[in-house]
C-alpha positions, 0 to 999 in steps of 0.5 A: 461113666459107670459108678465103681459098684457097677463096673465091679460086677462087670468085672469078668466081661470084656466092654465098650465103657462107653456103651449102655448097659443092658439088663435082660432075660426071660419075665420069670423062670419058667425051666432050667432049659429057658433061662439058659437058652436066653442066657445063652444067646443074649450073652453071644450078643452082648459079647460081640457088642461091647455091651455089659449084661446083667441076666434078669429073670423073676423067681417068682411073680407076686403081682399078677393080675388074675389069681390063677396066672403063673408065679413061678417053680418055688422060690429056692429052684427059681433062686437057684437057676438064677444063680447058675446062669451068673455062675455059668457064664460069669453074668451078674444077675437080677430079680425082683423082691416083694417083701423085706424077708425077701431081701434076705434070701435073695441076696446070696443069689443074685447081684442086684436087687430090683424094687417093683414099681407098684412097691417103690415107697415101701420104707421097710422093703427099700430099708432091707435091699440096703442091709444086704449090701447088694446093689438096689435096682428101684423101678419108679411107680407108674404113679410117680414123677421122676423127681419124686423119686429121690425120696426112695434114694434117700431112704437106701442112703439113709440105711447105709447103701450107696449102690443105687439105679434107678429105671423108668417104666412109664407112668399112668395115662388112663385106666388101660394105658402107659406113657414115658416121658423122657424127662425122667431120665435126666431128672433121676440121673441128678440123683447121681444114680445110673437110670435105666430105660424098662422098654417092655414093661413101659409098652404095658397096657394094665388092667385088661378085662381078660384079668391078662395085661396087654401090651405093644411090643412092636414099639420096644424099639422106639422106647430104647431108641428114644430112651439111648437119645436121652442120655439112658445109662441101661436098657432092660428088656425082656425077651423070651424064643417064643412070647406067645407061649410064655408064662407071663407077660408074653403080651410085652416080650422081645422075639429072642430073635429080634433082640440082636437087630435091635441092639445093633441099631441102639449101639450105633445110636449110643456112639452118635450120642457119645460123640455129640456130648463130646 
């Protein structure tokens, strides 16, 4: 069952209620034409699903490994196309925030605000999502346990907000590498918080020489697969027509036309699911 903060903002969508939730999109808007292609389609998909949808797209990419990467169009068109892609097709909408005088500005634009991992324990940016009073997405460090996740929940409860997720994105296993340990999910889920399962950026493989971070997407469908196992309440994924050729994070991206296999499997898997627990 889904806390009221999110099916509010599922509202306009017609939805199996014993469905997971998905949060997708593109890694970060790189043109108008992009975020509403992939938009487009994943709504189709979702739609016919019963899955509640959240678009995610990035405004900006303040963390990239190399100077010279791509870090989007400017803030204000970034925000902007965010918003029009919630407004076209009645989606609530995601982006991440790197700096409290971030929250501020991206709250008119967007339904939740995402905390990356690498910023999970820094009070003043958790401190500023929780004033907006938009729902507070936080993504667990890859240098954090599950249970220690709590004291990011605490400190959104502390400043007045209730509407809290929580998403597992892999921990730290070695220099270059990734691991999920699946106990996380229940772990964070006794917060009382929906968890989320990031199923592309937990297939990352950082700190490549090349100064661009690999991945391993052809396991994006074991992650959620084991993640909907486990007792996941969303999925994120993020999903671009052509990887190859994307702005960032191209190594970890879904095919936009293996997004619908894949959630058609992943469906099935969540009814046995439901029906076991029953």
């Amino acid at each position: 069952m889904l806390p009221s903060y999110l099916t509010n903002i599922f509202s306009k969508q017609s939805y199996d209620p014993d469905n997971f939730f998905l949060i997708a999109g593109p890694c970060v808007v790189e043109s108008e034409e992009l975020v509403m292609e992939v938009a487009d389609k994943v709504y189709s998909i979702c739609k016919n699903l019963g899955i509640p949808y959240v678009f995610k797209a990035s405004y900006r990419k303040a963390n990239r490994t190399s100077a010279s990467s791509f870090t989007g169009i400017g803030d204000d068109n970034g925000l902007s196309l965010i918003k029009k892609v919630g407004d076209t097709y009645q989606l609530p909408t995601t982006s991440d925030i790197h700096a409290h005088e971030e929250a501020a500005m991206a709250a008119p634009y967007i339904d939740i605000l995402q905390i990356p991992a690498f910023l999970c324990r820094q009070t003043d940016l958790l401190e500023a999502a929780a004033v907006t009073d938009r729902i507070v997405n936080v993504k667990k460090g890859q240098f954090l346990s599950g249970a220690s996740m709590k004291f990011a929940v605490d400190k959104i409860r502390k400043a007045g907000n209730q509407q809290i997720m929580l998403t597992e994105r892999g921990t730290t296993f070695g220099y270059q590498d990734l691991v999920v340990d699946y106990r996380n999910i229940p772990i964070m889920q006794a917060e009382q918080v929906p968890v989320i399962m990031d199923c592309t950026h937990s297939l990352q493989q950082p700190n490549q020489t090349s100064g661009i971070t690999g991945g391993n997407p052809q396991m994006i469908g074991t992650i959620a697969k084991a993640a909907i196992a486990t007792g996941a309440n969303g999925l994120f994924i993020e999903t671009h027509p052509n990887p190859a050729v994307a702005k960032s994070d191209g190594a970890n991206m879904l095919p936009l036309h293996l997004l619908e296999p894949l959630l058609v499997q992943v469906v099935k898997l969540r009814k046995t699911v439901v029906e076991i627990n029953i």
